[in-house]
Structures are given as structure tokens and as C-alpha cells.
C-alpha angles and dihedrals in degrees: 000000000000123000123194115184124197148195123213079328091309114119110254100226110191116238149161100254105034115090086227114098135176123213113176106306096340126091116210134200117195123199097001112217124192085262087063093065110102134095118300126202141187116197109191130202122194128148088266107046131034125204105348111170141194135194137204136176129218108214125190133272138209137198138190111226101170110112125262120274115258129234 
């Protein structure tokens, strides 16, 4: 089996200084940040199946960071 994995249709390449890691079949974002948003996608290869392809989506996240209101 052959796995590609791209962002926004550019290949996603694993390295040390990037937060994208790939372990096995999973693709793994740590410490997503607002540049990581965009459309993912996995194209597989295996002697039964060409080309298949799924797509996902990151969508933002906010957070409120202000402190809780006291009592």
C-alpha cells in the first residue's frame, strides 16, 4: 500500500521541523496553529484499489483565553 498525503494539493513531505507528523496511516498535527487550516487529503495505491482518495477539512478553532469570572 502507498499512501500520498496533501495540503491544499501540495504534497505533505515529514520533517523535523515541521508540527505534521505521520505515524503509520494516521496524520497527525501537533499543536495546530490557524496556518494549518486548509483541506487535507490521502490518495492510496494497493494492488486492489488505484487512486482512492479522501478528503478532510481543518477547521478553526477558538478558544477563549480570558480568565474565568470571579465570584
Amino acid at each position: 500500500m502507498h499512501l500520498c498525503r496533501y495540503k491544499n494539493s501540495r504534497r505533505i513531505v515529514e520533517n523535523s521541523e515541521s508540527n505534521i507528523l505521520i505515524v503509520g496511516s494516521s496524520l497527525i498535527i501537533e499543536n495546530a496553529q490557524e496556518d494549518d487550516a486548509g483541506e487535507y487529503m490521502c490518495t492510496v495505491d494497493t494492488p486492489f484499489v488505484t487512486g482512492y482518495t479522501d478528503i478532510g477539512r481543518i477547521f478553526r478553532l477558538n478558544r477563549d483565553l480570558s480568565p474565568p469570572e470571579s465570584c
